[in-house]
C-alpha distance (Angstrom), angle and dihedral (degrees) to the residues before:
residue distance angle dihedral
X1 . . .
X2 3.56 . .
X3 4.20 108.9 .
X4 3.48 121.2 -98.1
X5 3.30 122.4 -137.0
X6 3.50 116.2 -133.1
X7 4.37 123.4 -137.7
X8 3.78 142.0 177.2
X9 3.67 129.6 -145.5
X10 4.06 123.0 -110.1
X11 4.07 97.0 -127.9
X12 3.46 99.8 53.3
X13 4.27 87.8 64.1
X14 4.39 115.2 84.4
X15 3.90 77.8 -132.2
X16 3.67 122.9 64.8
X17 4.16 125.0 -169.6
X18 3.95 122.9 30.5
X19 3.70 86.7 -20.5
X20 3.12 90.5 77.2
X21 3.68 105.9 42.7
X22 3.67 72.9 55.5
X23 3.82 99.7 60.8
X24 3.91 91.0 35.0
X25 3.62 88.2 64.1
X26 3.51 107.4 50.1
X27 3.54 87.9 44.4
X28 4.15 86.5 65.6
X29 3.81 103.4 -108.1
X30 3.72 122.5 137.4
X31 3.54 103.3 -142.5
X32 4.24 146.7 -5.5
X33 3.35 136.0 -134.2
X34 3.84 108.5 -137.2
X35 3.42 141.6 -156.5
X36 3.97 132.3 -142.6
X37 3.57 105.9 -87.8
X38 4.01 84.4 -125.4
X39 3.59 97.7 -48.1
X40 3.57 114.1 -167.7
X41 3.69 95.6 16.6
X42 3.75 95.7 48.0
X43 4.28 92.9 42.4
X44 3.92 100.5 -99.8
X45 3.73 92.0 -61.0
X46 3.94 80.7 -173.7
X47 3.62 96.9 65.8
X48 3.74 93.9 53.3
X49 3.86 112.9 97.9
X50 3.66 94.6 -143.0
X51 4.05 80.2 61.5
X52 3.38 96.2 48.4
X53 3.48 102.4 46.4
X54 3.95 92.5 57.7
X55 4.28 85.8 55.1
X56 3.96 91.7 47.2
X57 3.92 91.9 42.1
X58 3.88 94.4 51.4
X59 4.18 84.6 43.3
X60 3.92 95.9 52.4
X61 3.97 85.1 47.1
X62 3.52 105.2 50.3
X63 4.57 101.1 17.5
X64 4.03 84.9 -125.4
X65 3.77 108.6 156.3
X66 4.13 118.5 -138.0
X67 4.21 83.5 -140.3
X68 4.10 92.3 -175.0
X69 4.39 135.2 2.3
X70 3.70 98.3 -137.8
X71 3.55 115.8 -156.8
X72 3.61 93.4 -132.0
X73 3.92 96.2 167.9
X74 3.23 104.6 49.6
X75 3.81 100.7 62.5
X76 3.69 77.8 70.7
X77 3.55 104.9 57.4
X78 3.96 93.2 63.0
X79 3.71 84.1 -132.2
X80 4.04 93.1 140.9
X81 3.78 105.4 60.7
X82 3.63 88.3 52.5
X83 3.98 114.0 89.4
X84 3.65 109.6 -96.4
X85 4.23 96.1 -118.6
X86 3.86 85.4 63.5
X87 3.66 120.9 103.6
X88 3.80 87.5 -112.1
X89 4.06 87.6 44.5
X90 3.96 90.9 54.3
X91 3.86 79.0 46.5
X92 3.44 100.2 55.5
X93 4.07 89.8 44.6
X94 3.41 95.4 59.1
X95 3.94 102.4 43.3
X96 4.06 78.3 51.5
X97 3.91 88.9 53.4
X98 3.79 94.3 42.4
X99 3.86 90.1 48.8
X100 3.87 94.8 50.8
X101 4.27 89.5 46.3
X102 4.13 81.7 55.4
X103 4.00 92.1 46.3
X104 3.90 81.9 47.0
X105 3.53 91.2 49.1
X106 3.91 103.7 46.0
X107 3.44 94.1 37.9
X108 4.30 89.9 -107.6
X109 4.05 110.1 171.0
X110 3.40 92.3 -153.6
X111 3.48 153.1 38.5
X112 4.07 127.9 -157.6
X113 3.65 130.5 -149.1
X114 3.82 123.0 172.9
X115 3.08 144.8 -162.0
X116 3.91 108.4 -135.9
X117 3.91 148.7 94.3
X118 3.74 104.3 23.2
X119 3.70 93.7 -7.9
X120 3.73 89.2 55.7
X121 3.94 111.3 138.1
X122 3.83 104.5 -129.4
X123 3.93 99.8 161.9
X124 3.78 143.0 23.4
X125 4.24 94.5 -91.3
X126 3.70 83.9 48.8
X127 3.68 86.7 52.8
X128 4.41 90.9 43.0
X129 3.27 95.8 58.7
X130 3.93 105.7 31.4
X131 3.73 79.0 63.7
X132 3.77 95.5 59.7
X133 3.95 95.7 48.7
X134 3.97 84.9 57.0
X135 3.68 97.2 43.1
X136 3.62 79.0 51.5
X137 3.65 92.5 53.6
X138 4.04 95.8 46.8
X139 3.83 84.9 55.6
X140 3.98 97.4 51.5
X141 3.92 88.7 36.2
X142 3.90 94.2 53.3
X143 3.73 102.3 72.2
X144 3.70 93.2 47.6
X145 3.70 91.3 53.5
X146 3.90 90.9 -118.0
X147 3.99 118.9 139.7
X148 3.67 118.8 -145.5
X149 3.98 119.0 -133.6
X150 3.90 114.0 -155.6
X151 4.37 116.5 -154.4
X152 3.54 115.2 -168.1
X153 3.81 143.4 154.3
X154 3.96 86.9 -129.1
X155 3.92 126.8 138.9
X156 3.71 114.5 -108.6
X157 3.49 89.3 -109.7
X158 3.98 91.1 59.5
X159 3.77 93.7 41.7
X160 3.76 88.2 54.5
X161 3.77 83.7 46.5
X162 3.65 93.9 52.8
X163 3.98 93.8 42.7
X164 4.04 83.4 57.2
X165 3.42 98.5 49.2
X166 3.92 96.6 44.5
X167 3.92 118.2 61.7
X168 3.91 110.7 -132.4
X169 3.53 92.3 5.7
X170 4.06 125.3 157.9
X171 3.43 139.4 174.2
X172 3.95 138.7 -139.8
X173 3.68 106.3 -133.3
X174 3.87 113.7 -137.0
X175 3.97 104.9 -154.5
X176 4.15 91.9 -160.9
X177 3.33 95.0 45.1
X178 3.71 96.1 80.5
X179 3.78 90.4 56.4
X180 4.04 100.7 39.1
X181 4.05 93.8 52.7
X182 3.70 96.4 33.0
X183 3.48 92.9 -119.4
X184 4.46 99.7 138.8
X185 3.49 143.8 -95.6
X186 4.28 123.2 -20.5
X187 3.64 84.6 -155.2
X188 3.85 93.4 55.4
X189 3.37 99.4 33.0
X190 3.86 100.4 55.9
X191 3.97 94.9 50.3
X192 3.59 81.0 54.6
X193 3.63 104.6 48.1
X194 3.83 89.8 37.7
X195 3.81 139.9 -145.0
X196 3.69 95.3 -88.8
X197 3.67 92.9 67.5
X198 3.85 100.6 41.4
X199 3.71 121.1 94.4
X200 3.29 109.6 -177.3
X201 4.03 139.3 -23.0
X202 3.93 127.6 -108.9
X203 3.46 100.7 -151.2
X204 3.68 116.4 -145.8
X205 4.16 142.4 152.3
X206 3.46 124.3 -176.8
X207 4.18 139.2 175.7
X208 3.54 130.6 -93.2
X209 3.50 92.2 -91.3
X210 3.57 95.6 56.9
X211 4.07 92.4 -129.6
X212 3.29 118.9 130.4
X213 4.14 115.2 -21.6
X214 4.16 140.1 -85.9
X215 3.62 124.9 -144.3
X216 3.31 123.7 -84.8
X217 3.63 113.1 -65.9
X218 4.12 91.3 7.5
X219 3.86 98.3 92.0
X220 3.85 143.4 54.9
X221 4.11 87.9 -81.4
X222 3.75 104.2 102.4
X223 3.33 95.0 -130.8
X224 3.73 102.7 153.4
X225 4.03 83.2 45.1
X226 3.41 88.7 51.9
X227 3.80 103.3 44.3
X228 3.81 89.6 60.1
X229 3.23 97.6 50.3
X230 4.21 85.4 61.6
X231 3.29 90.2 38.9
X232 4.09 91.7 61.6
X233 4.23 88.6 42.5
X234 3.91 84.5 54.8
X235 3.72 90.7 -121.1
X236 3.70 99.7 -173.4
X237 4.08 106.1 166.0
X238 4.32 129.9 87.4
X239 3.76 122.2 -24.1
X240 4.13 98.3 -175.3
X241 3.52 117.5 179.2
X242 3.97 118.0 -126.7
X243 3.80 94.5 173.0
X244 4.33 109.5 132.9
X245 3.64 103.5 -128.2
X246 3.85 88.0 168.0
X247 3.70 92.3 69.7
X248 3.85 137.4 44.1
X249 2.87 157.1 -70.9
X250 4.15 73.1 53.5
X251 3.71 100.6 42.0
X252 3.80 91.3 46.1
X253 4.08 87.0 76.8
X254 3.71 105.0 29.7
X255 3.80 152.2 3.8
X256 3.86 126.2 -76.3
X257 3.63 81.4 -115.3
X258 3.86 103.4 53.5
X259 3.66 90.7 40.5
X260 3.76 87.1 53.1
X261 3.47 99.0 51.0
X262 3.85 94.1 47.2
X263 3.59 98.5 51.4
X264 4.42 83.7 46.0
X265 3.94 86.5 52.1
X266 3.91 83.1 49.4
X267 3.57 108.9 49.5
X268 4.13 83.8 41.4
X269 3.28 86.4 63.3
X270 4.01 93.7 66.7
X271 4.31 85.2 69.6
């Protein structure tokens, strides 16, 4: 099985920016998934070269890999369930064009748009035209060679849906969200969603009472379950680590950094 590498998202760090490419590093991980620094809000701030140049200095020194530019921010403006000619629509288009120009930029693979917060598809003309903004995307993102990653609380059925309907389409698979909006079982749901449409994994656990999370393996998540079962399909792409070690019940018992580096020997464990 071909090795997977092994990242960490940007939000879950008390540092945002190069700091915490920094900290990611030393901590052993091979990559991060980042957010926007702001983006719209804060004027780009990726797009600036000043900006950049601290991300590809920090890279160079340490080999870390930015794996995916998540456009944190804007699955907070409830831009996406609005249709795309609306002043929030137009909006939403060119935050998604500005994002792609940074992934262009800083050499980012990927690009993530999700469904969530106030962008959060609750019904079936949520669904309609959520699906144009990321056909959209795939259009602007082809010609710059950047692949755009799609996190939802969907069904399988309406990921499948939404993988139809979208040319080049693929999805980062969230292995607590199953369990924390009630939605089924991982272990079901990826055989039947299937490898070819999964990206990457967000690797998460969590306790019974779905507040806050547990390391991987520790809470109600399956994850050991779970694991095997991609370990059997051959699944050989991104595990990245959204587990809050900032925050309890985790940072009751132990330091960002230990619970960082136990959940890292964990997920290495799946090569």
């Amino acid at each position: 099985m071909t090795k997977n590498r092994i990242g960490i998202c940007e939000w879950v760090f008390p540092v945002q920016g190069p700091d915490a490419l920094s900290w990611a590093a030393r901590l052993g991980y091979d990559g991060i998934q980042i957010a926007e620094c702001g983006g719209y809000e804060t004027g780009y701030p990726l797009l600036k070269p000043d900006v950049q140049e601290a991300y590809r200095s920090v890279q160079q020194e340490t080999g870390i890999e930015i794996q995916a530019l998540h456009l944190w921010s804007l699955c907070r403006m409830a831009c996406m369930i609005h249709p795309l000619k609306s002043a929030a629509g137009k909006l939403a288009l060119t935050y998604i064009q500005k994002a792609i120009d940074s992934c262009r930029q800083m050499r980012i693979p990927r690009l993530m748009l999700t469904s969530g917060f106030l962008c959060q598809i609750k019904n079936q003309k949520d669904f309609d035209i959520f699906s144009q903004y990321l056909s959209a995307a795939c259009k602007m993102a082809e010609d710059a060679g950047i692949r755009v990653v799609f996190e939802s609380a969907l069904t399988p059925n309406e990921i499948l849906e939404m993988c139809r309907r979208v040319k080049g389409l693929k999805i980062c698979y969230d292995l607590f969200n199953p369990f924390r909006f009630a939605l089924g079982d991982p272990v079901e749901e990826i055989e039947e969603i299937g490898l070819e449409y999964i990206d990457h994994i967000h690797a998460k656990d969590g306790p019974a009472n779905m507040v806050g999370c547990s390391l991987l393996g520790k809470g109600v998540g399956r994850y050991h379950d779970i694991i095997a079962l991609l370990r059997k399909l051959g699944y050989s792409g991104w595990l990245v680590t959204e587990n809050y070690y900032n925050a309890p019940p985790i940072s009751t018992n132990m330091s960002f950094d230990e619970a960082a580096r136990q959940d890292l020997e964990t997920m290495r464990a799946f090569e």
